[in-house]
C-alpha positions, 0 to 999 in steps of 0.5 A: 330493184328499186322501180320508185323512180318514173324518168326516164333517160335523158335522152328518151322521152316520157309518155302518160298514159292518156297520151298512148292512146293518139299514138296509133302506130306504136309498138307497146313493149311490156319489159317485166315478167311474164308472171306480172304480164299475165296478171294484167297488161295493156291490150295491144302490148307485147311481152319482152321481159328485161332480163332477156332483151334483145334490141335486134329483136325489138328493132324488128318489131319496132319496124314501120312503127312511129315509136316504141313505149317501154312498160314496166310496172311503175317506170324503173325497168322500163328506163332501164331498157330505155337505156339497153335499147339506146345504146343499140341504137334504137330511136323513138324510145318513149317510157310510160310514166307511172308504168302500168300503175299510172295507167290503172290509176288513170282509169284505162282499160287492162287485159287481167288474168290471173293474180301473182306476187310482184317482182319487187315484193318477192325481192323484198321478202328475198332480201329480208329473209337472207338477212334474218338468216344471216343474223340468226345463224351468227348469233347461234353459229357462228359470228362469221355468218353476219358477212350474209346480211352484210352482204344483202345490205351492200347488194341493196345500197347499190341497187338504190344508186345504181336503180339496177338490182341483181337479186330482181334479175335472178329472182326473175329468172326463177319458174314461177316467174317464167311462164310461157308468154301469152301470145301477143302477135298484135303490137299496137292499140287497137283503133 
């Protein structure tokens, strides 16, 4: 999972946070786990984790509204859904650059609660730790169980270049990540 990157699409547009706010009618989707969600969030968003996004659900949400602002943590889920959601057809996508990150570092206010690990942390130590597994178990098994570390290794190149991360998908389908969603019914910053 690598979330370094803050462009978007070609074809959507970024938003900074400062701008968001003069965006009265916009439908805040949070994209990340409802673990990272509940940790802090913008007021006002709605929780929509990528691993389960459904453009005919956000469509409905996004109705009567002037655009859509995809969130993540720092701009790489929320492209990604960018571009889920414009191959289905969706307009007035808008990414938030700098994700939740930016948004905390501009100073803006964050609805907080309690604290968790990071999806991109727990693939870091997922990642490692099948790797150290890998390695010991060739080096005191048998050598044929360095085919594990080789393997993470190559899973790791290609979510580098293709900003996609399997073990980030299953890893956030895991329970700890998948707490029941805070009730988000509000869809816009409130005035």
């Amino acid at each position: 999972m690598n979330e370094t990157s803050s462009s978007p699409v070609p074809s959507v547009s970024g938003i900074a946070p400062e701008e968001i706010a003069a965006q009265a009618n916009a439908l805040l989707l949070d994209v990340r786990t409802p673990a990272e969600f509940e940790e802090m969030h913008i007021a006002g968003s709605v929780l929509r984790p990528l691993a389960g996004l459904d453009a005919d659900e956000i469509a409905r949400l996004a109705t009567d509204k002037e655009s859509c602002v995809l969130i993540c943590r720092s701009g790489g889920r929320a492209s990604q859904a960018a571009k889920r959601l414009e191959s289905a057809g969706l307009p007035s996508l808008r990414v938030l650059e700098g994700g939740v990150r930016a948004w905390e570092a501009a100073g803006l206010p964050l609805n907080r609660g309690r604290k968790s690990m990071s999806l991109e942390r727990q693939v870091r130590i997922a990642a490692g730790s099948l790797v150290l597994v890998g390695a010991l178990l060739a080096l005191l098994v048998h050598p044929a169980w360095m085919a594990l570390a080789a393997f993470v290794g190559a899973g790791l190149v290609f979510a580098g270049v293709t900003d996609t991360c399997g073990l980030a998908l299953l890893i956030a389908r895991m329970p700890w990540n998948r707490r029941p969603s805070p009730d988000a019914s509000c869809c816009s910053l409130p005035r």
